[in-house]
C-alpha positions as CSV (number, residue, x, y, z in Angstrom):
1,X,-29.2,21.1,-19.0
2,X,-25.7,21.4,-18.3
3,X,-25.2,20.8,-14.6
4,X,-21.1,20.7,-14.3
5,X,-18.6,22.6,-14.9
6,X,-15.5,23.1,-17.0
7,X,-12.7,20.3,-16.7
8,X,-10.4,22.8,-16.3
9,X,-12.5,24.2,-13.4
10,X,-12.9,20.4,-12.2
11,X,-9.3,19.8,-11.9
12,X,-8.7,23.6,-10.0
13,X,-11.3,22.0,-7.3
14,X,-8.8,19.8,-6.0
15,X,-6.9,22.5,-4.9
16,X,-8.1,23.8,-1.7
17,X,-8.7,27.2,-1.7
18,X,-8.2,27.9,1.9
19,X,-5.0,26.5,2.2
20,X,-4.1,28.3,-0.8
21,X,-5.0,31.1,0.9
22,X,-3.1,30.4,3.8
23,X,0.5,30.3,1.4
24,X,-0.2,32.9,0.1
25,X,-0.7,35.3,2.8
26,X,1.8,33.8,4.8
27,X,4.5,34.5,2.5
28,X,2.6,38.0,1.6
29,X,2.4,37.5,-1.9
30,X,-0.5,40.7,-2.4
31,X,0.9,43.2,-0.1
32,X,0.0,46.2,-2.2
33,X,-1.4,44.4,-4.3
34,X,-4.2,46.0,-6.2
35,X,-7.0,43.7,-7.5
36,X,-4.7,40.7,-9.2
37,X,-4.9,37.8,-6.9
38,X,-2.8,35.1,-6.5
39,X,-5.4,32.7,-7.4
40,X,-5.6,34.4,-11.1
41,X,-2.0,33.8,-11.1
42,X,-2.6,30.3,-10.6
43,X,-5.0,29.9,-12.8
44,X,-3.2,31.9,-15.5
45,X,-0.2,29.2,-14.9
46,X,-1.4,26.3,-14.7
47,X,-3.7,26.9,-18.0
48,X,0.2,27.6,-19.5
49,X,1.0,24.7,-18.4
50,X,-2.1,22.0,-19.3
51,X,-2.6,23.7,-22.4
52,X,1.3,24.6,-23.1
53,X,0.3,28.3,-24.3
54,X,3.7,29.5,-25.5
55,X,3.4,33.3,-24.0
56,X,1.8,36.1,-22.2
57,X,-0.2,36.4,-25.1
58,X,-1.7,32.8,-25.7
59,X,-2.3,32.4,-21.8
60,X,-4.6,36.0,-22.1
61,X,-6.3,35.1,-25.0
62,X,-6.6,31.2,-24.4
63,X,-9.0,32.2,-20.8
64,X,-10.1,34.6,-22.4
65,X,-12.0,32.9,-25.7
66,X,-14.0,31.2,-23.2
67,X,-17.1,33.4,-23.7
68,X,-16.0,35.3,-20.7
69,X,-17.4,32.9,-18.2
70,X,-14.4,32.7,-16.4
71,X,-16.3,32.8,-12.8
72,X,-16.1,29.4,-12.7
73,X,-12.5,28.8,-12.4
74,X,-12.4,31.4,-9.2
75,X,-11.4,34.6,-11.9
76,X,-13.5,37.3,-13.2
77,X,-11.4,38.3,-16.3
78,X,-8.2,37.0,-18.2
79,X,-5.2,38.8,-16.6
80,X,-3.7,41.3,-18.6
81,X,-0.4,40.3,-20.0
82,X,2.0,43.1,-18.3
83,X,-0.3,42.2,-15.2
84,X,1.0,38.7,-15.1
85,X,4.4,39.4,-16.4
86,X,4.9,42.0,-12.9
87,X,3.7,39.5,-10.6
88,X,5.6,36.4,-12.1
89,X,8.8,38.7,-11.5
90,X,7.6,40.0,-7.8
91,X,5.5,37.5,-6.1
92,X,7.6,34.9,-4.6
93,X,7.8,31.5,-6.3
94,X,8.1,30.0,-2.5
95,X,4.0,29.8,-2.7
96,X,4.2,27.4,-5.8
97,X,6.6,25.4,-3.8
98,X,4.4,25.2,-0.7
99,X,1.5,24.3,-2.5
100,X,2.9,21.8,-4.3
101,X,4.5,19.7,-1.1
102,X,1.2,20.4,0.5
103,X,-0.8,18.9,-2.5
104,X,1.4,15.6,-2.8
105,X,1.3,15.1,1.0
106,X,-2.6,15.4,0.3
107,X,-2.5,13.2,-2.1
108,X,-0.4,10.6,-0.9
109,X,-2.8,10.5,1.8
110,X,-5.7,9.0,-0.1
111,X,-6.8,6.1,-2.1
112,X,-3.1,4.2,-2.1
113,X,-1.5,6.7,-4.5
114,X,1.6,6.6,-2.3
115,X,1.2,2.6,-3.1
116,X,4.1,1.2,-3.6
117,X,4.9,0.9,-7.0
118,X,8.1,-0.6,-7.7
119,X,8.0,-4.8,-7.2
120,X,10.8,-5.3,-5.0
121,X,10.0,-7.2,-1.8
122,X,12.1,-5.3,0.6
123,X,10.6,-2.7,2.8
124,X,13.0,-0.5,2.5
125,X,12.6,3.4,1.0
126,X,13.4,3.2,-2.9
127,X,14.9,6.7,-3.8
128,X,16.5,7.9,-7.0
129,X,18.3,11.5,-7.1
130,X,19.3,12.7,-10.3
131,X,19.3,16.4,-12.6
132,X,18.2,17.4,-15.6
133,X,19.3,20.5,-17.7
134,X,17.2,23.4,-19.1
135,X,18.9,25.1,-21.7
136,X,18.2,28.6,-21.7
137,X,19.5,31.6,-23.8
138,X,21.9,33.3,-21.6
139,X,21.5,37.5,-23.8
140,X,17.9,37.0,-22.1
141,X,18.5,35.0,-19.0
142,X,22.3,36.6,-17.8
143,X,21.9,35.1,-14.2
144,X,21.5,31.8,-15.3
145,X,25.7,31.6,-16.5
146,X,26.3,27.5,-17.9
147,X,28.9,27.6,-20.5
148,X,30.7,30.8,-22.3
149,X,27.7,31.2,-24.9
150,X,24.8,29.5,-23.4
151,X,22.8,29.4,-20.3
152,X,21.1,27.2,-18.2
153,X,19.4,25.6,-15.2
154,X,19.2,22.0,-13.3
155,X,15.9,20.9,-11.6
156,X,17.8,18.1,-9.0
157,X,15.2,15.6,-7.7
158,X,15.6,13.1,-5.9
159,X,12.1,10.5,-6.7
160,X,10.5,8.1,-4.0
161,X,10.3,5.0,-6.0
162,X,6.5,4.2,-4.1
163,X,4.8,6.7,-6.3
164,X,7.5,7.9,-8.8
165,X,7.0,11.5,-7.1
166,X,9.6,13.8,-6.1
167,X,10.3,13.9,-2.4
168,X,13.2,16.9,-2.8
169,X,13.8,19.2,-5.5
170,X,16.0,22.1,-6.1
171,X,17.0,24.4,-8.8
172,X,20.2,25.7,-9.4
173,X,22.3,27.0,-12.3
174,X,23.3,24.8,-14.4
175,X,27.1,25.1,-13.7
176,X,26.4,23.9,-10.2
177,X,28.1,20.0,-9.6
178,X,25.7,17.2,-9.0
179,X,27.5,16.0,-6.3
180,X,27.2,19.5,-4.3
181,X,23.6,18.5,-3.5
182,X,24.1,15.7,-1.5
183,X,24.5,17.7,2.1
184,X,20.8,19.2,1.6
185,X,19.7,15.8,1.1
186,X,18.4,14.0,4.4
187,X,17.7,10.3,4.4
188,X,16.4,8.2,7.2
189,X,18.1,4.6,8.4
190,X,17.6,1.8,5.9
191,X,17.1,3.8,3.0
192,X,18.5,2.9,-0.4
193,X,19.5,5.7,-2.6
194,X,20.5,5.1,-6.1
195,X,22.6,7.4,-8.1
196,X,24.7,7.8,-11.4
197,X,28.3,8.1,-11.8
198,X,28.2,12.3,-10.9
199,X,27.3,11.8,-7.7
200,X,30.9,9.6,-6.2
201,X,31.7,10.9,-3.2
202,X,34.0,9.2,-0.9
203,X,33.8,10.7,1.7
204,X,29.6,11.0,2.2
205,X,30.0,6.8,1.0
206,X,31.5,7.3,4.7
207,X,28.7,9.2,6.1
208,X,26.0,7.2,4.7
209,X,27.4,4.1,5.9
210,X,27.5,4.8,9.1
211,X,24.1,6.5,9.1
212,X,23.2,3.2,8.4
213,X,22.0,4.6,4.7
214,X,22.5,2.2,1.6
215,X,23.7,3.2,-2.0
216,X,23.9,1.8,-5.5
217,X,26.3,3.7,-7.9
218,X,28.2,3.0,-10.9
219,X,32.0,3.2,-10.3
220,X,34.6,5.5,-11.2
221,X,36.5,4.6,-14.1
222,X,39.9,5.7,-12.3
223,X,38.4,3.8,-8.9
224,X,42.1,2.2,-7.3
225,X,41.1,-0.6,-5.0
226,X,42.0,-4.2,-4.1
227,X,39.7,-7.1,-3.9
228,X,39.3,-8.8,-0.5
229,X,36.4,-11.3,-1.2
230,X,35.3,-13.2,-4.3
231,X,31.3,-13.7,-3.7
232,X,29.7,-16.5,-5.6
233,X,27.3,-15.1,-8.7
234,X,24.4,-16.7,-9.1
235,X,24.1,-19.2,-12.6
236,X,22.6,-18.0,-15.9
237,X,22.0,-14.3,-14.7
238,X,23.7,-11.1,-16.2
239,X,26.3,-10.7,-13.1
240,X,29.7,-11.4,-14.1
241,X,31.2,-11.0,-10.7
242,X,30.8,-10.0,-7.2
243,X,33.4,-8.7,-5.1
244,X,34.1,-7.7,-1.7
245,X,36.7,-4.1,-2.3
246,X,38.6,-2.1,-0.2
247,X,39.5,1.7,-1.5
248,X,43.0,1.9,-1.8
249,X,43.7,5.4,-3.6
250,X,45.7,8.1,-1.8
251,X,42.4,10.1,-1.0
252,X,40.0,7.4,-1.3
253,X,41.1,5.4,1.1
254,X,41.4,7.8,4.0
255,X,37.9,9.2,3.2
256,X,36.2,5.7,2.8
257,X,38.0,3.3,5.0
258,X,35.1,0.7,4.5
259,X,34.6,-2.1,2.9
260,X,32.6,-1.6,-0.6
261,X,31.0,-4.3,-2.6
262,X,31.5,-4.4,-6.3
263,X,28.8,-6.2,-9.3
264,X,30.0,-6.5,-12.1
265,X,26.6,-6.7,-14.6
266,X,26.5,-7.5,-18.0
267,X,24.6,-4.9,-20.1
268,X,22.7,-7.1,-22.9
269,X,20.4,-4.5,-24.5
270,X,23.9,-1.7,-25.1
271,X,26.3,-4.7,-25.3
272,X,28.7,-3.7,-22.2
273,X,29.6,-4.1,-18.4
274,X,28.1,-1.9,-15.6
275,X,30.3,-2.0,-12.5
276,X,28.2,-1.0,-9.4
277,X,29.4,-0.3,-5.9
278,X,27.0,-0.2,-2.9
279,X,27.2,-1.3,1.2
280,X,24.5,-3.5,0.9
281,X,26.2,-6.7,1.6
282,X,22.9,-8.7,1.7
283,X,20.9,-8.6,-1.0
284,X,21.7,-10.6,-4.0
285,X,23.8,-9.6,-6.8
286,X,20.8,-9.5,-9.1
287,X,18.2,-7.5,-6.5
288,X,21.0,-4.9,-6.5
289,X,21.5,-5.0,-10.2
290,X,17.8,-4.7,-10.6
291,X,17.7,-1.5,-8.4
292,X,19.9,0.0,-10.1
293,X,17.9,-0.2,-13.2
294,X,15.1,0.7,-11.7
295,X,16.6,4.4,-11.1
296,X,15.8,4.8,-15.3
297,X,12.0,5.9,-13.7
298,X,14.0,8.8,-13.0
299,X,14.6,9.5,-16.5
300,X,10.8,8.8,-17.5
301,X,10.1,11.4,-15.0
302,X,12.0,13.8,-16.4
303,X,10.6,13.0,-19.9
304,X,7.0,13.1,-18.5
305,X,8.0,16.7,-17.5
306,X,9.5,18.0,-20.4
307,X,7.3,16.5,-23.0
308,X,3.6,17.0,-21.4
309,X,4.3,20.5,-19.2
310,X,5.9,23.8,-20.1
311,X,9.5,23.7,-18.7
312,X,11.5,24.2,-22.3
313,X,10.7,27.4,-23.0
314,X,9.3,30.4,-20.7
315,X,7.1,33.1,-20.1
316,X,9.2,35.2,-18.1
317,X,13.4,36.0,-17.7
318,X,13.3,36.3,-14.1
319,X,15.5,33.7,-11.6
320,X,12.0,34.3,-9.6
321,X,9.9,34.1,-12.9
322,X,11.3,30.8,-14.1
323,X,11.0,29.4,-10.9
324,X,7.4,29.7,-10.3
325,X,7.0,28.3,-14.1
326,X,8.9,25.5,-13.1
327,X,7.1,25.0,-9.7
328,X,3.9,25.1,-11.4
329,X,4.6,22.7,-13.4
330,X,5.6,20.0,-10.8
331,X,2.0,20.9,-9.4
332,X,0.7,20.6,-13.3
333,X,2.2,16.9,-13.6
334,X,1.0,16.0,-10.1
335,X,-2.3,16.9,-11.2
336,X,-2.3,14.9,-14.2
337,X,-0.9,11.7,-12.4
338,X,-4.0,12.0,-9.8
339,X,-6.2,12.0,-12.6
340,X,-4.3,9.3,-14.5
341,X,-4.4,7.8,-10.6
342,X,-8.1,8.3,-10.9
343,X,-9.1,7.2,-14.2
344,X,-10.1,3.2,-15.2
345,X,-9.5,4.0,-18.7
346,X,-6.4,2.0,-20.5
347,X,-4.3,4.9,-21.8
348,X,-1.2,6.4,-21.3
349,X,-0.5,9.5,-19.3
350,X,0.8,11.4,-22.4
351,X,-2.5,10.3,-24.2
352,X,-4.2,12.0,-20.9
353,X,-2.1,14.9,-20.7
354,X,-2.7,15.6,-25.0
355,X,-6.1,15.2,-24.3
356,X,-6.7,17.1,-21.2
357,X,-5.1,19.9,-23.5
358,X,-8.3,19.9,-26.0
359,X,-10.6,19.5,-23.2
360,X,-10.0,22.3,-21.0
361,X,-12.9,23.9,-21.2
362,X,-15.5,21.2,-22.0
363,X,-18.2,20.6,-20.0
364,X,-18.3,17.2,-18.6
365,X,-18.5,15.5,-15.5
366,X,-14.4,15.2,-14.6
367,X,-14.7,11.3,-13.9
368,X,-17.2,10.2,-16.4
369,X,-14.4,12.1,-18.6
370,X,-11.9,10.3,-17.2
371,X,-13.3,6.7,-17.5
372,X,-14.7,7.1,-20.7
373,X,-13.0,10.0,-22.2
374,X,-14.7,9.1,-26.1
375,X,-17.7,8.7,-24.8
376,X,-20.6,11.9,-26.0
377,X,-23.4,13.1,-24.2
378,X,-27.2,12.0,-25.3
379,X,-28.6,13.4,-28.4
380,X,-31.7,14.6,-26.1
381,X,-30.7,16.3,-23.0
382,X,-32.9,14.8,-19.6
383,X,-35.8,16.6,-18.6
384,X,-35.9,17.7,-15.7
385,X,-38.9,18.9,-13.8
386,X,-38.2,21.4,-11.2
387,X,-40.6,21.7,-8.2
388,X,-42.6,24.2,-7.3
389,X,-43.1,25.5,-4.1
């Protein structure tokens, strides 16, 4: 006797309908509409996303090969493919983005997944803020203008290094400067923020100082500045100095009359020198170093994204349509991190996402599926005898 429910349906659980409810009529996502709910257009994207249906098409016929019992995952049918093409267009993609800060804070909230991950001893907030570019093709997606033949978007996020989770993100076109981001970007006292070499800014190097906000950045090649102090480096490390600077540029100097700290860090694995400049003057040369390398989880988040969820190619043209693909897909990868999060198996969150993919619509208990994902049910099902009354 099968007593649970589809994985797929499983996963869907741990998003509260109620709440879901609550985004969606508070940003009135189904005035006028007729019978499609949002919920169905959930479903319909998140199954493109766990199971990386490339179309309209595959999405209809992927929920819909599943003997039509669809009831359990909150639908009664597969949406038609026009059906979900309207409301990908119309329905706002704000609703995705609700429900996605609203399921992280959840989250976050229970059984140490906001656990600090990263090993550094400070207390201090760990972030990372970086981009990465979605190529699109700009005949089908003309709003999205990068270069004179191609098209594109950034997703901008900026990570919290205590679960490798986004704590801002923002899309933009792809023509849009790194560095423009940083005014919608609020960071509390004592926070270190680590960026790459696109994000120099004199002038908020400034602000964030006196905000009492730290940063670790590589330097400007073109960087004109004078060295006030020569710190000692600590022996048989990979810091080949550590300076005390003061700007001394025409503009650089007026914007960021402070006093900066240079590291020099030698780069063993690519065979060359990283200069990094921060306004931390405590922490050792090494502990900054180190932070600064941790900002690659950035990267690996990215990659997580890209490789196990459907952001590289889309299901609608839309600015509004690629949105809400992209905004499911955020909720997509936090899903499979909580069940990575939950799962005592040893494999890898690719391995999980792959095989999530196959098992959609099996029908296992989620966590016995998760801790033993091989594992197969007995040959000869349990009786069971049922009482009579």
């Amino acid at each position: 006797m099968i007593k649970v429910s589809s994985l797929f349906s499983q996963i869907l659980s741990h998003i509260p309908r109620n709440k879901f409810e609550e985004i969606v009529k508070k940003h009135g996502a189904e005035k006028g509409a007729k019978g499609f709910t949002s919920w169905t257009q959930l479903v319909a994207l998140l199954f493109c996303q766990l199971a990386r249906a490339d179309s309209l098409r595959e999405i209809r016929n992927g929920l819909s090969c599943c003997l039509g019992k669809l009831v359990h995952l909150g639908i009664n049918k597969a949406p038609n493919k026009s059906t979900l093409s309207y409301a990908n267009e119309h329905r706002s993609s704000e609703m995705f983005q609700e429900l996605f800060w609203f399921l992280l804070q959840e989250f976050r909230t229970h059984q140490h997944f906001g656990g600090k991950m990263h090993k550094f001893r400070f207390k201090n907030k760990l972030l990372s803020l970086d981009s990465t570019t979605i190529s699109l093709c700009l005949t089908l997606f003309p709003w999205a203008k990068f270069r004179r033949t191609k098209g594109g978007v950034k997703v901008h996020v900026m990570l919290d290094h205590d679960d490798y989770m986004p704590t801002f993100v923002h899309i933009t076109e792809a023509k849009k400067a790194d560095v423009k981001i940083i005014p919608m970007i609020k960071l509390n006292p004592n926070s270190i923020i680590v960026v790459d070499r696109a994000y120099n800014d004199y002038a908020q190097f400034s602000l964030w100082t006196k905000q009492g906000v730290y940063f670790v950045i590589r330097q400007k090649d073109n960087a004109i500045f004078e060295t006030v102090e020569k710190r000692e480096i600590p022996q048989n490390r990979n810091i080949i100095s550590d300076d005390i600077i003061q700007l001394t540029g025409f503009n650089s100097k007026n914007k960021c009359p402070e006093s900066l700290r240079r590291i020099v860090v030698w780069d063993e694995e690519n065979q060359r020198e990283i200069v990094l400049l921060t306004n931390h003057f405590d922490f050792g040369s090494t502990t900054i170093s180190k932070i600064y390398k941790d900002r690659w989880k950035i990267e690996l988040f990215f990659k997580a994204l890209k490789q196990n969820l459907k952001v590289k190619t889309f299901i609608g043209t839309t600015e509004n349509a690629l949105a809400s693909q992209i905004w499911t897909a955020l909720i997509g990868i936090l899903l499979l991190k909580w069940m990575h999060h939950l799962s005592k198996a040893s494999w890898s969150f690719s391995n999980l996402a792959s095989m999530l993919r196959l098992n959609l619509f099996t029908y296992r208990a989620l966590m016995e599926w998760l801790h033993n994902p091989f594992g197969t049910p007995p040959i000869r099902p349990e009786q069971e005898q049922l009482c009579l009354f």
